[in-house]
N, CA, C and O atoms as CSV, one atom per row, in Angstrom:
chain,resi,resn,atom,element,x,y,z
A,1,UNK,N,N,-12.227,-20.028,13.362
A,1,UNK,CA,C,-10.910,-19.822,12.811
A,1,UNK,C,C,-10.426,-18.417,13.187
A,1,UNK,O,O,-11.364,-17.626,13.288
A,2,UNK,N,N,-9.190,-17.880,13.427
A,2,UNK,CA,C,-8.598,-16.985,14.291
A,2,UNK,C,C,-7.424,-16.727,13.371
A,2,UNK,O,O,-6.448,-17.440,13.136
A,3,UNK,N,N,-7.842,-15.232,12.791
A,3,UNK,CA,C,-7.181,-14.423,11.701
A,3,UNK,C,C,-6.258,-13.303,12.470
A,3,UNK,O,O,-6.776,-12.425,13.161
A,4,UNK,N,N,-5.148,-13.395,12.324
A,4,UNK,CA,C,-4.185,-12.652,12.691
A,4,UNK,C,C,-4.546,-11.214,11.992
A,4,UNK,O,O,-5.297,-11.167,11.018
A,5,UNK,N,N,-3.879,-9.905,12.638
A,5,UNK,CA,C,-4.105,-9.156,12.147
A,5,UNK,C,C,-2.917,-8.747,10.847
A,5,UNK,O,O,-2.839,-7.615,10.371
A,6,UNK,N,N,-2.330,-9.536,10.555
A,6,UNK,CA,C,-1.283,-9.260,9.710
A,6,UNK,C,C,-1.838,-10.006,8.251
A,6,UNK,O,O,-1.747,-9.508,7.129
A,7,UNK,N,N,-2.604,-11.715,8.693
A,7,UNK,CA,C,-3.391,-12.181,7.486
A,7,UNK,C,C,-4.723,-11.299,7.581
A,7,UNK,O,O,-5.489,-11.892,6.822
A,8,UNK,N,N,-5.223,-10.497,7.965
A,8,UNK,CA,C,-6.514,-9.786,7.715
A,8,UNK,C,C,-5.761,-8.772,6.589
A,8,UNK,O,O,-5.938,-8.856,5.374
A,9,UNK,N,N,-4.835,-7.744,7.301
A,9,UNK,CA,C,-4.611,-6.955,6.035
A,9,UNK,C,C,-4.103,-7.541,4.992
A,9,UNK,O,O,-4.416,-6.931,3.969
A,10,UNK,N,N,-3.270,-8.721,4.743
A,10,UNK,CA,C,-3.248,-9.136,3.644
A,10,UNK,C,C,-4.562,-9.522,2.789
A,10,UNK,O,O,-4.782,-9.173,1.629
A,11,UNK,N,N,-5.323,-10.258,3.549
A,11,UNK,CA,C,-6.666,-10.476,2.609
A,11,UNK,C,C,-7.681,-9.339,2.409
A,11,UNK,O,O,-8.758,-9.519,1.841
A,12,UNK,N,N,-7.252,-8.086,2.941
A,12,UNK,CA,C,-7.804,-7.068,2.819
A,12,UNK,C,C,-6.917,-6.540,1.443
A,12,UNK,O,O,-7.425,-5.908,0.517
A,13,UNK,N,N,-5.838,-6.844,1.504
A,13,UNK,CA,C,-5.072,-5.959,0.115
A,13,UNK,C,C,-5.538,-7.020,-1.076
A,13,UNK,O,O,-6.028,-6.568,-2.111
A,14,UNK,N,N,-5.367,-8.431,-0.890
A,14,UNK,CA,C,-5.876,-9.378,-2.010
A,14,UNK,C,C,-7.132,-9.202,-2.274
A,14,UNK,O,O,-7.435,-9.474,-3.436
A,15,UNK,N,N,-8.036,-8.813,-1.545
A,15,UNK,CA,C,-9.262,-8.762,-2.471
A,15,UNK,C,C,-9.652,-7.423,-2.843
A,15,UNK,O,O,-10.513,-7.291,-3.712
A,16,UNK,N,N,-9.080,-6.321,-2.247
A,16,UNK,CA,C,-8.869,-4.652,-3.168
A,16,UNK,C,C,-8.217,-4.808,-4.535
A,16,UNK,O,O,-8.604,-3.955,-5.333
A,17,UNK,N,N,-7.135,-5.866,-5.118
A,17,UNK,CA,C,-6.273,-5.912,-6.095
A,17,UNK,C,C,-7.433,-6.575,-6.820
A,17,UNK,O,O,-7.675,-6.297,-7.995
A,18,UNK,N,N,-8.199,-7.510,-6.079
A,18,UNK,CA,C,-8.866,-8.418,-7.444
A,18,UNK,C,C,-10.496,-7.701,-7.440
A,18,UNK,O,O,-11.277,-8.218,-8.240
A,19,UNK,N,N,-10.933,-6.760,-6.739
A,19,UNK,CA,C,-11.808,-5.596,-7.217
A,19,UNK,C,C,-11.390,-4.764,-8.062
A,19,UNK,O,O,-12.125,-4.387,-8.975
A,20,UNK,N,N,-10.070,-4.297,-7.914
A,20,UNK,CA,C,-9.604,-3.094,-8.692
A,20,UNK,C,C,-9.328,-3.540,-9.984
A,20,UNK,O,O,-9.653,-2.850,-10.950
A,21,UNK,N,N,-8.655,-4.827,-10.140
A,21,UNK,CA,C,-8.915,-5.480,-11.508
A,21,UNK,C,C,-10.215,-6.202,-12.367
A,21,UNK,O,O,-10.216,-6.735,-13.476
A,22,UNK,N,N,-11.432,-5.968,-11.271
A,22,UNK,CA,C,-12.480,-6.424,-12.453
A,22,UNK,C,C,-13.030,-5.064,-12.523
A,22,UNK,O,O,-14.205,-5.175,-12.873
A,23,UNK,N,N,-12.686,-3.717,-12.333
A,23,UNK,CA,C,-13.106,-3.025,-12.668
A,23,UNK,C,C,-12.589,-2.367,-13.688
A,23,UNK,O,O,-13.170,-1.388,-14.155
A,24,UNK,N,N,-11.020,-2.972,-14.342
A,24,UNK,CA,C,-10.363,-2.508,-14.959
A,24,UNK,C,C,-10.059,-3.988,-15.938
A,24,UNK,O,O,-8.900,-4.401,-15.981
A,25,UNK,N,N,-10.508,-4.293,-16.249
A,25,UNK,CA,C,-10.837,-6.336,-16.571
A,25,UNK,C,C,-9.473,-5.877,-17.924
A,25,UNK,O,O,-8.511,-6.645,-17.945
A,26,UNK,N,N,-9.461,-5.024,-18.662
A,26,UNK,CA,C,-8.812,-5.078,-19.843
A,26,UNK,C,C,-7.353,-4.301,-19.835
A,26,UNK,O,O,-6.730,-3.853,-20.798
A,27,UNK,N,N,-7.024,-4.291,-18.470
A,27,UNK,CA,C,-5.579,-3.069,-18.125
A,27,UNK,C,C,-4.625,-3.949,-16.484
A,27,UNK,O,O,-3.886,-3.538,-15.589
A,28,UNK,N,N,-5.487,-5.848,-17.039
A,28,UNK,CA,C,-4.584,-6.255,-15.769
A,28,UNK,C,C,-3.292,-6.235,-15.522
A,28,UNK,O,O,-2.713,-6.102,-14.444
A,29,UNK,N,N,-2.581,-6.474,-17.328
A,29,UNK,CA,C,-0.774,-6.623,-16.708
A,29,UNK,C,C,-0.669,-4.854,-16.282
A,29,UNK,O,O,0.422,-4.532,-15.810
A,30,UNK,N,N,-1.523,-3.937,-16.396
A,30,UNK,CA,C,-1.161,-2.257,-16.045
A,30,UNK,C,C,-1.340,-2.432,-14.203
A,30,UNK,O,O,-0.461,-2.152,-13.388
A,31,UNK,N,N,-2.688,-2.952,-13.895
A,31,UNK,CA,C,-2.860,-3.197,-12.712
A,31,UNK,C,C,-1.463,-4.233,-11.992
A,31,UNK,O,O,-0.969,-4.163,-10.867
A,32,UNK,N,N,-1.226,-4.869,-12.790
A,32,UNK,CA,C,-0.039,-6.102,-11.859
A,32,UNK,C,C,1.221,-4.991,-11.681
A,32,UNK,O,O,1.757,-5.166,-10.586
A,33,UNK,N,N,1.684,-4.178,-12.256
A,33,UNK,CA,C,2.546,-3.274,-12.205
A,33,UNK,C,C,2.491,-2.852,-11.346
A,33,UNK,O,O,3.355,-2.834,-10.470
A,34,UNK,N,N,1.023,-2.190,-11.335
A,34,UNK,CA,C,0.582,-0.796,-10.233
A,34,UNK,C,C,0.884,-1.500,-8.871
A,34,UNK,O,O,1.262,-0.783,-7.944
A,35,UNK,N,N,0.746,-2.868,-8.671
A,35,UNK,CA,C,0.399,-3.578,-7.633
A,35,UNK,C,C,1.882,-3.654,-6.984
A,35,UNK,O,O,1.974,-3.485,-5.768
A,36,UNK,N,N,3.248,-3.947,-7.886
A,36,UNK,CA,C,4.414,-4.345,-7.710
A,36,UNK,C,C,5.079,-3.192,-7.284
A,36,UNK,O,O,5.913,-3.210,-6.379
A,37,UNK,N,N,4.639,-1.861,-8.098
A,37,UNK,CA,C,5.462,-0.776,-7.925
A,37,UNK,C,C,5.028,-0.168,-6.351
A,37,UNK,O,O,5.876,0.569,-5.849
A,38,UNK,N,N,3.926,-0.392,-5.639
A,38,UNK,CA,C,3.286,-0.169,-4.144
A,38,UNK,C,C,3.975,-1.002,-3.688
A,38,UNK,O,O,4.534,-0.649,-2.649
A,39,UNK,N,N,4.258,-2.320,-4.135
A,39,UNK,CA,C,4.819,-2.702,-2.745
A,39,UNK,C,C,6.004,-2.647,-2.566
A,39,UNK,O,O,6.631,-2.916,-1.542
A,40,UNK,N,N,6.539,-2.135,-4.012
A,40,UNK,CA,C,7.954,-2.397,-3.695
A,40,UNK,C,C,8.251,-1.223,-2.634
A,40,UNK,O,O,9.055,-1.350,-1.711
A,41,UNK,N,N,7.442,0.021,-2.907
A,41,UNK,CA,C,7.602,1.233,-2.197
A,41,UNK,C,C,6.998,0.709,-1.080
A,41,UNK,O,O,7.924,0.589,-0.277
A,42,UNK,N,N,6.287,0.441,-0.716
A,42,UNK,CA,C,5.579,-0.400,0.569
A,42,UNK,C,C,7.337,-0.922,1.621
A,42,UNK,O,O,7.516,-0.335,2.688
A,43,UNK,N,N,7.927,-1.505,1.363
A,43,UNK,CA,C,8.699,-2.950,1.586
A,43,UNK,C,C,9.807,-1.648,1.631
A,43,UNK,O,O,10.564,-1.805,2.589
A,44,UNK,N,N,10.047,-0.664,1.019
A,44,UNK,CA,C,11.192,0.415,1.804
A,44,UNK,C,C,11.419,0.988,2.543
A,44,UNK,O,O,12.476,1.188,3.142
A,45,UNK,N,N,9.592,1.702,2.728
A,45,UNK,CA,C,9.178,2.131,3.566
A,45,UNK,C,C,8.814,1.458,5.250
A,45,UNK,O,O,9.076,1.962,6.342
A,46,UNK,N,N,8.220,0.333,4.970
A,46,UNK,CA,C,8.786,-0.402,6.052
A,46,UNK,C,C,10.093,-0.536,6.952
A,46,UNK,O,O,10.262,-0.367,8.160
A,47,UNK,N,N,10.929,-0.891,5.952
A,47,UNK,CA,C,12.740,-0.954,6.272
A,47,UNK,C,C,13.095,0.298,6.578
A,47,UNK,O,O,13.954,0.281,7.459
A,48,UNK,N,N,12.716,1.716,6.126
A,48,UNK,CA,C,12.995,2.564,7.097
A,48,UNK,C,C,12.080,3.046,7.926
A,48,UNK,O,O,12.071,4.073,8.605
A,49,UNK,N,N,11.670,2.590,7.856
A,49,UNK,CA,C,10.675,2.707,9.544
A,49,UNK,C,C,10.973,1.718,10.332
A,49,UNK,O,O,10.522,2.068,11.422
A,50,UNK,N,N,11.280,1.068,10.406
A,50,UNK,CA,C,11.784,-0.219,11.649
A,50,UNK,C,C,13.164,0.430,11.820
A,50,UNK,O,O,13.470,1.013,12.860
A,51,UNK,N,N,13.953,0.315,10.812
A,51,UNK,CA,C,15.460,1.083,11.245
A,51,UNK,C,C,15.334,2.902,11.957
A,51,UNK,O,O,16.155,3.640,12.501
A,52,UNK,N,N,14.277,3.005,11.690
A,52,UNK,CA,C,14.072,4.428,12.639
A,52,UNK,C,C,14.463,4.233,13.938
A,52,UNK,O,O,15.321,4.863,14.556
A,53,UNK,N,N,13.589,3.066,14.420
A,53,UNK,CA,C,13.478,2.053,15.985
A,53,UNK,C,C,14.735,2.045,16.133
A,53,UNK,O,O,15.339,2.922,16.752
A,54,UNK,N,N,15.276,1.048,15.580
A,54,UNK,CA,C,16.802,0.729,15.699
A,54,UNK,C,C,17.779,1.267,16.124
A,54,UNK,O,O,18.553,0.851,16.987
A,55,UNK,N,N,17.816,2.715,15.249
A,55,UNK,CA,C,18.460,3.373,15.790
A,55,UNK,C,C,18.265,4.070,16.917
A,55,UNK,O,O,19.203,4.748,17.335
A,56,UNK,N,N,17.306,4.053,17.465
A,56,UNK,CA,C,17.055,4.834,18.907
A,56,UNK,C,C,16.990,6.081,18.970
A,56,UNK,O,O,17.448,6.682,19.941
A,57,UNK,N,N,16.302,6.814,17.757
A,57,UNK,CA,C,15.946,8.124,17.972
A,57,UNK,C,C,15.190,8.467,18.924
A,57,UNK,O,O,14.278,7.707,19.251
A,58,UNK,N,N,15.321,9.272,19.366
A,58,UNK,CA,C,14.626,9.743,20.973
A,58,UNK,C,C,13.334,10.570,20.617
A,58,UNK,O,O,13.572,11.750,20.360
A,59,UNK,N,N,11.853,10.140,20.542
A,59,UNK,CA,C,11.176,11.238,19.766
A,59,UNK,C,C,10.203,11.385,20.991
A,59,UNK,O,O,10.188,10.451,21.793
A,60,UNK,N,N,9.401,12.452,21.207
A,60,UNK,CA,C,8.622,12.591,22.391
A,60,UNK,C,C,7.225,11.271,22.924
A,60,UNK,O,O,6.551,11.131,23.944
A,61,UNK,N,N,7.321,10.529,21.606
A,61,UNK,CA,C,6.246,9.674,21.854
A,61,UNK,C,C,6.840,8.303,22.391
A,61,UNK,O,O,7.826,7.653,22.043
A,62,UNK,N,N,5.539,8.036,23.705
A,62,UNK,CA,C,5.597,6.580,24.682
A,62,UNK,C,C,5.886,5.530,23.064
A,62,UNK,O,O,6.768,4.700,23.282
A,63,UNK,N,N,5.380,5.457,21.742
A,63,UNK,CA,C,5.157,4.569,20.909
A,63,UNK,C,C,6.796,4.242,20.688
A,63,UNK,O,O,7.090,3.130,21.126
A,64,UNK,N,N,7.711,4.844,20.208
A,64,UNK,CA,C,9.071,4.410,19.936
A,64,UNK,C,C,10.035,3.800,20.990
A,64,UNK,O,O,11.255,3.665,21.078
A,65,UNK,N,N,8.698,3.415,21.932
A,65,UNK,CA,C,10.251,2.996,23.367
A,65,UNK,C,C,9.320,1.565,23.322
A,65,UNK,O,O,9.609,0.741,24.190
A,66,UNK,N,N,8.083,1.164,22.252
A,66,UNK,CA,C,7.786,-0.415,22.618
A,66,UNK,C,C,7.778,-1.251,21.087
A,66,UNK,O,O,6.827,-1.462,20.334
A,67,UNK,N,N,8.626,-1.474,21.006
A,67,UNK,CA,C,8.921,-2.074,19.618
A,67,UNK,C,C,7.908,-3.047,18.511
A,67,UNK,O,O,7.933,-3.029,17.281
A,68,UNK,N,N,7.468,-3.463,18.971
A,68,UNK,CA,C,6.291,-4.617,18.975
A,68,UNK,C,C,5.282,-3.008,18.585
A,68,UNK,O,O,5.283,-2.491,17.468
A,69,UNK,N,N,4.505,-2.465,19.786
A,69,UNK,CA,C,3.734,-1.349,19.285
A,69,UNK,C,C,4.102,-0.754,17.663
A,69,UNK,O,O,3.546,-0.928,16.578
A,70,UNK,N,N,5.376,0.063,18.108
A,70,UNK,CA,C,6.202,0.786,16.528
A,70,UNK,C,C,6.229,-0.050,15.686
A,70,UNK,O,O,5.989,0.465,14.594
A,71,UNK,N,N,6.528,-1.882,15.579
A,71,UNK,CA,C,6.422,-2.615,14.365
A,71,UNK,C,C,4.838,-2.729,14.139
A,71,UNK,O,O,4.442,-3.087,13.029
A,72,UNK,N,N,4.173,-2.517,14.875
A,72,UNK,CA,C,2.390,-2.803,14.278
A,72,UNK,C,C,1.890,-1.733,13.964
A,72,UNK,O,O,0.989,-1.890,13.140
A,73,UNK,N,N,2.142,-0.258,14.371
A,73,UNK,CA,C,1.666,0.969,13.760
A,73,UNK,C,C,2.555,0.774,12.320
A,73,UNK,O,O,1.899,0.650,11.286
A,74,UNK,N,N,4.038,0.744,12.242
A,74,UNK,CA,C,4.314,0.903,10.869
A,74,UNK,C,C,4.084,-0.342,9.666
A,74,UNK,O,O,4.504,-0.031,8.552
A,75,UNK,N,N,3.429,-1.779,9.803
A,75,UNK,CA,C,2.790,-2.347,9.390
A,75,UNK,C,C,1.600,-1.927,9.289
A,75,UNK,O,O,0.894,-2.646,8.582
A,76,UNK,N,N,0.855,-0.581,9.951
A,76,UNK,CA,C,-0.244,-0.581,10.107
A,76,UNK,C,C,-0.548,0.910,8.494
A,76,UNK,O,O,-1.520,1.166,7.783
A,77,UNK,N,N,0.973,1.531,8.601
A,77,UNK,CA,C,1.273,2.700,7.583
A,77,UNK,C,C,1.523,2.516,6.434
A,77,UNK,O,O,1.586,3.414,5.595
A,78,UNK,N,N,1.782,0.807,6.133
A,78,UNK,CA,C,2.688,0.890,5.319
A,78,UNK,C,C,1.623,0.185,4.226
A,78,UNK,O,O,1.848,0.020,3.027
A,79,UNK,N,N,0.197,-0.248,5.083
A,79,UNK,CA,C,-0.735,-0.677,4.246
A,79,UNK,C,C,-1.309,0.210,3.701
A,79,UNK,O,O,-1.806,-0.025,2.600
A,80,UNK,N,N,-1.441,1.620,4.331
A,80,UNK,CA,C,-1.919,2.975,3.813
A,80,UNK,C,C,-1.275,3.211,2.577
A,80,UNK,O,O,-1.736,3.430,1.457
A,81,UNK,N,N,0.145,3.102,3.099
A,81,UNK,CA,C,1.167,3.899,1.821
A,81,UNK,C,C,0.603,2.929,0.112
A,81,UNK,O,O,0.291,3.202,-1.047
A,82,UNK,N,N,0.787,1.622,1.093
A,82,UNK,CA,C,0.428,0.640,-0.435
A,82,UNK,C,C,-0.564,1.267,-1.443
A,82,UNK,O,O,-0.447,1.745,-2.571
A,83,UNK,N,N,-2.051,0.987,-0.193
A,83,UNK,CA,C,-3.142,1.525,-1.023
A,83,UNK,C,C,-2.886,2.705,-1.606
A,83,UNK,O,O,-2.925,2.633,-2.835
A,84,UNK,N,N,-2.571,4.046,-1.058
A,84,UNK,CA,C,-2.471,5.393,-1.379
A,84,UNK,C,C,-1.837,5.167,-2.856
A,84,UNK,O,O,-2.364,5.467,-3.927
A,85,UNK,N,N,-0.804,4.674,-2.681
A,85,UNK,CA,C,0.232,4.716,-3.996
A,85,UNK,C,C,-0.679,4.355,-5.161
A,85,UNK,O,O,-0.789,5.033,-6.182
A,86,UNK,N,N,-1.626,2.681,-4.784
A,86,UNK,CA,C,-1.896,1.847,-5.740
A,86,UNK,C,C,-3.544,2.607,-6.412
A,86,UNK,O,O,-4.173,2.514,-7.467
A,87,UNK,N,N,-3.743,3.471,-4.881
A,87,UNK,CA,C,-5.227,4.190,-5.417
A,87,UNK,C,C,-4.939,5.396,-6.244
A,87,UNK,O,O,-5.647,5.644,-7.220
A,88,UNK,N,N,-3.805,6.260,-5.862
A,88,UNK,CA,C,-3.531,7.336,-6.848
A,88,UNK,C,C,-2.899,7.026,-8.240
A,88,UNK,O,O,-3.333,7.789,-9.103
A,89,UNK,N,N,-2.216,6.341,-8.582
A,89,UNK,CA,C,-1.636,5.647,-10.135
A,89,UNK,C,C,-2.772,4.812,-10.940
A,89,UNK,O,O,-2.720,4.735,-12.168
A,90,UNK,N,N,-3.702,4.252,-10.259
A,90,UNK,CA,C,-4.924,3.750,-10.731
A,90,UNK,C,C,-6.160,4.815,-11.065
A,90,UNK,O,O,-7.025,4.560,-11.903
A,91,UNK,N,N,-6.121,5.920,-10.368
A,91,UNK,CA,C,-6.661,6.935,-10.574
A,91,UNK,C,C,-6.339,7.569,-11.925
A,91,UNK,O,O,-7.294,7.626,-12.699
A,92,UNK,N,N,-5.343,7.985,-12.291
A,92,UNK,CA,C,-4.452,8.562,-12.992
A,92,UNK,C,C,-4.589,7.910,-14.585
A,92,UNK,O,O,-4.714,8.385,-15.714
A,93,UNK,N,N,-4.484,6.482,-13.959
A,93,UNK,CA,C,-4.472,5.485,-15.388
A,93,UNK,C,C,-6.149,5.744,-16.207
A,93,UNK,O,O,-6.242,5.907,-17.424
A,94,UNK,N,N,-7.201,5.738,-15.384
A,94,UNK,CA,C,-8.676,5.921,-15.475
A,94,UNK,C,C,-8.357,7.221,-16.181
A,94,UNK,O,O,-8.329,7.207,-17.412
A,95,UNK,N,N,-8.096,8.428,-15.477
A,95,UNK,CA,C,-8.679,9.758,-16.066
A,95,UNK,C,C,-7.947,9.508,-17.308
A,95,UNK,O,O,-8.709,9.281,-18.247
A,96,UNK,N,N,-6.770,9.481,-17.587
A,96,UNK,CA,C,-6.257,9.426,-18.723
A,96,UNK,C,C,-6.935,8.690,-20.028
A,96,UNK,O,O,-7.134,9.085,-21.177
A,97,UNK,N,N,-7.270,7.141,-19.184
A,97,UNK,CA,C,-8.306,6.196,-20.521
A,97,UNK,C,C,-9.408,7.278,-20.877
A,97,UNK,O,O,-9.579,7.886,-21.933
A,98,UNK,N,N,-10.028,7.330,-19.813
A,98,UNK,CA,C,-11.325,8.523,-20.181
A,98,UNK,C,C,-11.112,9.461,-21.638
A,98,UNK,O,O,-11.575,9.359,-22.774
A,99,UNK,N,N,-10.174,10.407,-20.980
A,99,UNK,CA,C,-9.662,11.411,-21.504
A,99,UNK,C,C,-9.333,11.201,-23.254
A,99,UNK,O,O,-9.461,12.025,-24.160
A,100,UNK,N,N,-8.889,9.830,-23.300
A,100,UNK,CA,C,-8.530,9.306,-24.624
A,100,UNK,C,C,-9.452,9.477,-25.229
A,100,UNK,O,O,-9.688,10.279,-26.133
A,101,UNK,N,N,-10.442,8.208,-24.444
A,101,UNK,CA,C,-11.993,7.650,-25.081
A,101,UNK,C,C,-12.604,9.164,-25.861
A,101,UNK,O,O,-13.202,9.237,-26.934
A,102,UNK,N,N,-12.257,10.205,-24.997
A,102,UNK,CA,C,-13.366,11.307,-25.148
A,102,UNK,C,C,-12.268,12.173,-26.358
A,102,UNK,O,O,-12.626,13.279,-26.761
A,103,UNK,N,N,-10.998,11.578,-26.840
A,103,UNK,CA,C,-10.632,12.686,-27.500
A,103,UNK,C,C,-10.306,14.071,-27.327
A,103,UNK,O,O,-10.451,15.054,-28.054
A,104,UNK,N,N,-9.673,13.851,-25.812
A,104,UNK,CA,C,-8.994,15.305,-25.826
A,104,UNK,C,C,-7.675,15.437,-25.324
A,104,UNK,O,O,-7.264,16.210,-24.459
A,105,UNK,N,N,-6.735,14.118,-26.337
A,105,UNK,CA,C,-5.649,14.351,-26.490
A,105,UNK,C,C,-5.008,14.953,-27.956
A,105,UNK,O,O,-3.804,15.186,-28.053
């Protein structure tokens, strides 16, 4: 069977979401948020990065003159941005539970 690289990172982001939620088993509708608010930022970031192309900014790199290339590097950024977003707000949510648990709010 012959996995595109576009269904790999998706099943690479679906099974990070359903790790990150059994590690957090009791904060899923917090996790479904975390998940919505990445992509929505995900899905903008995309749209201006393809309209970068579009418009034909002239930038020193061979990458912005092959479209196909520039749409698979910024599909390739925009899975970063997801995770980044979804790993730092998940981070954040942890120290804070901690922080509770331990009483030093």
């Amino acid at each position: 069977m012959k996995v595109s690289k576009k269904q790999l990172k998706k099943i690479i982001r679906e099974e990070r979401t359903r790790l990150l939620r059994e590690s957090m088993t009791d904060m899923t509708e917090v996790q479904d948020v975390i998940e919505q608010a990445s992509r929505a930022v995900g899905d903008i970031f995309l749209r201006k990065m393809i309209a970068l192309f579009d418009e034909g900014l002239d930038y020193p790199s061979d990458v912005t003159r092959d479209k196909d290339l520039w749409e698979d590097m910024v599909n390739d950024a925009v899975l970063e941005v997801d995770s980044g977003i979804n790993d730092a707000i998940t981070k954040v949510f942890i120290d804070i539970e901690g922080r509770l648990i331990n009483g030093e709010y």
